[in-house]
PAZAPA-4460 file (N, C-alpha, C; in steps of 0.05 Angstrom, whole numbers, plus 32768, in hexadecimal, padded with zeros to 4 digits):
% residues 85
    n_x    n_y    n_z   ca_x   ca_y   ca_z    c_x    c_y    c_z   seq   type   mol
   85D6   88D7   8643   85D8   88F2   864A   85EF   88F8   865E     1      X     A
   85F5   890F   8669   8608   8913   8678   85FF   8918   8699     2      X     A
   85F8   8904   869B   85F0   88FC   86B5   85FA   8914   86CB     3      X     A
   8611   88FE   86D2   8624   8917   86E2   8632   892A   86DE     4      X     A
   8626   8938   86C6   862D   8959   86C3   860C   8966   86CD     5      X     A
   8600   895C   86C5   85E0   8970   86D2   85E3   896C   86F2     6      X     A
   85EF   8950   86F6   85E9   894E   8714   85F9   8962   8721     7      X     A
   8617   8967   871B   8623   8981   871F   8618   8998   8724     8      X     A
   860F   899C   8705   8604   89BE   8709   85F4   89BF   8714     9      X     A
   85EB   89AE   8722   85D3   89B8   8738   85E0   89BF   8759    10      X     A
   85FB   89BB   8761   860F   89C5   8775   860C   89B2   8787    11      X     A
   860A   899D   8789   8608   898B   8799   861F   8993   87B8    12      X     A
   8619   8994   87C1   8620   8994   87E3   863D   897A   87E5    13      X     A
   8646   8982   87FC   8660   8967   8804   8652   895D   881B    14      X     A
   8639   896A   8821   8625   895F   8838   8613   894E   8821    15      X     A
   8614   8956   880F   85F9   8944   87FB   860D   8922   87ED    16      X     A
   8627   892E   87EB   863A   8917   87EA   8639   8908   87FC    17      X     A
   863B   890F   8815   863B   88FB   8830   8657   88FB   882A    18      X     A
   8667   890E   8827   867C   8919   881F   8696   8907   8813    19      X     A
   868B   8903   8801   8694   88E9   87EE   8691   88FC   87DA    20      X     A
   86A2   8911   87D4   869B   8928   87B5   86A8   8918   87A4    21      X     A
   8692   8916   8796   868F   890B   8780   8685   88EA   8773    22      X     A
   867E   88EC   878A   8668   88CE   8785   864E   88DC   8784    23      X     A
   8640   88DC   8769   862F   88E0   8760   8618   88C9   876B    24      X     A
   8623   88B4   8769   860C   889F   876E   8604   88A3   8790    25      X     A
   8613   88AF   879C   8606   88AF   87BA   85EB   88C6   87BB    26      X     A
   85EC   88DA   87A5   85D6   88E9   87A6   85BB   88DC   879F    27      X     A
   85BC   88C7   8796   85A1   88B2   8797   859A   88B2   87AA    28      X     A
   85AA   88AC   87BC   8594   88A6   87E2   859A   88CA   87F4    29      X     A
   85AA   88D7   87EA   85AA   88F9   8801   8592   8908   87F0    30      X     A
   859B   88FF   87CB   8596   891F   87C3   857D   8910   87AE    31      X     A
   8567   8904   87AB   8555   88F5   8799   8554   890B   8789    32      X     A
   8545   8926   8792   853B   892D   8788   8549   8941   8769    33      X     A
   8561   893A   8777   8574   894F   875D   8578   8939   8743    34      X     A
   8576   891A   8750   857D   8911   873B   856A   8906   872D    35      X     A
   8552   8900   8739   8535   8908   872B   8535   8919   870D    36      X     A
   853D   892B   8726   8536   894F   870E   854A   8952   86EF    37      X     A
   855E   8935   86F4   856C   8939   86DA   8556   8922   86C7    38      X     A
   8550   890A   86CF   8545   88FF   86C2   852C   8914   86BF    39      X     A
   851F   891E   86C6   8507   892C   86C4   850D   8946   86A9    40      X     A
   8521   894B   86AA   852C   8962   8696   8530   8954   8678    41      X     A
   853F   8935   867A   853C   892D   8663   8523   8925   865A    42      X     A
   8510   891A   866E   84F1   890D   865C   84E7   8929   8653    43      X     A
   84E9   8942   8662   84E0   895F   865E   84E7   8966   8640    44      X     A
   8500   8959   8635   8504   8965   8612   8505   894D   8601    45      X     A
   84EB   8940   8617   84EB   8922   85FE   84F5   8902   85F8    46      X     A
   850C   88FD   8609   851B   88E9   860B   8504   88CF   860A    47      X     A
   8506   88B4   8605   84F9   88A4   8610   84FC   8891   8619    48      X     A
   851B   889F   8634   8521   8882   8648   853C   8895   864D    49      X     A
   853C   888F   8669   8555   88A3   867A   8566   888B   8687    50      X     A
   857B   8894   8690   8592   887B   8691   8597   8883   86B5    51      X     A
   85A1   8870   86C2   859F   8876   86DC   85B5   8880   86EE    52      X     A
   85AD   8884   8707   85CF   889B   870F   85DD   8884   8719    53      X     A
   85EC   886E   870D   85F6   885A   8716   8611   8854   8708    54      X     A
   8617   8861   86F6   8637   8861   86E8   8646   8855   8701    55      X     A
   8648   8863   8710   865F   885C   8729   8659   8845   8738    56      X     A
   8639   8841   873B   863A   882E   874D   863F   8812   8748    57      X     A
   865B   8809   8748   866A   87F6   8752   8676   87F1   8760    58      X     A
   8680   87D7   8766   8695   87D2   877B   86B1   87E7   8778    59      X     A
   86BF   87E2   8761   86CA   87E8   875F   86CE   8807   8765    60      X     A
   86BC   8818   8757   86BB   8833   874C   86B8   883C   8776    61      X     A
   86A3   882A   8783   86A2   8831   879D   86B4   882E   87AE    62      X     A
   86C8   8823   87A7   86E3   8818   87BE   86EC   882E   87C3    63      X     A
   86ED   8842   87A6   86FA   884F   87AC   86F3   886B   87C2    64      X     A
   86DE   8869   87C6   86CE   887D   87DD   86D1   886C   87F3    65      X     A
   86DB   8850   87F1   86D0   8844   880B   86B7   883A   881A    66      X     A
   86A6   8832   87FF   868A   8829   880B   8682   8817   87F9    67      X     A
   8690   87FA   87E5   8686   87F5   87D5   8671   87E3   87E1    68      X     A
   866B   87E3   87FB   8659   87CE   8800   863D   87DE   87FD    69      X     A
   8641   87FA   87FC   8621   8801   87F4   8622   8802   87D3    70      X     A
   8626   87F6   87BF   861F   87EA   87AD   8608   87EC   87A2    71      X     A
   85F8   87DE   87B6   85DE   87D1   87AC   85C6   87E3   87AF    72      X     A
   85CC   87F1   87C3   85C0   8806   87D3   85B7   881A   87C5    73      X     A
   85D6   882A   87BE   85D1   883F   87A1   85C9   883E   878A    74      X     A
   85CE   8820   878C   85C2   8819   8772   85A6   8813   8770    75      X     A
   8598   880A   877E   857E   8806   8783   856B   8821   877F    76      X     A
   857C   8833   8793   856E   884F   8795   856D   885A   8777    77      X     A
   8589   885A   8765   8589   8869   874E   8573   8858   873F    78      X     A
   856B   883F   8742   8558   8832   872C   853D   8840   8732    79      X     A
   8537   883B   8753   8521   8848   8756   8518   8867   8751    80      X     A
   852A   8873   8752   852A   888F   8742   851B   8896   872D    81      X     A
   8534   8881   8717   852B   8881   86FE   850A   8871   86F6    82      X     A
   850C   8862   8707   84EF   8856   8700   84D3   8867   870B    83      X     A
   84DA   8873   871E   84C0   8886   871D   84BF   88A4   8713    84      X     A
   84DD   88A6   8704   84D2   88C2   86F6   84C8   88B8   86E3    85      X     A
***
């Protein structure tokens, strides 16, 4: 699905970025609940299995914000997301 287009239209803040606009994966640990509410919208029309807000989170993809050492962090949070919607 289009992950980070729903996570968009919901207006995410440059305070909800931790002002990193456009690292989606940091809204796992500011913003849970928005990215909850996308997985919650796909099981809502049926899906049966949502994919996690972790595209970015790599080393790599994180250098470029300057934080690839939280990695593991964002990534942990986006699993746990997905596993209790």
């Amino acid at each position: 699905g289009a992950m980070g287009t729903m996570l968009q239209a919901q207006d995410p803040t440059m305070e909800d970025f931790q002002q990193l606009e456009g690292c989606n994966e940091v809204l796992n640990v500011t913003r849970p609940d928005i990215v909850r509410s996308v997985h919650e919208a796909y099981y809502a029309v049926g899906v049966d299995c949502v994919e996690t807000n972790t595209f970015g989170a790599n080393f790599a993809a994180l250098a470029e914000y300057d934080i690839p050492e939280r990695n593991f962090e964002l990534s942990q949070a986006g699993a746990r997301i997905a596993r209790e919607v």
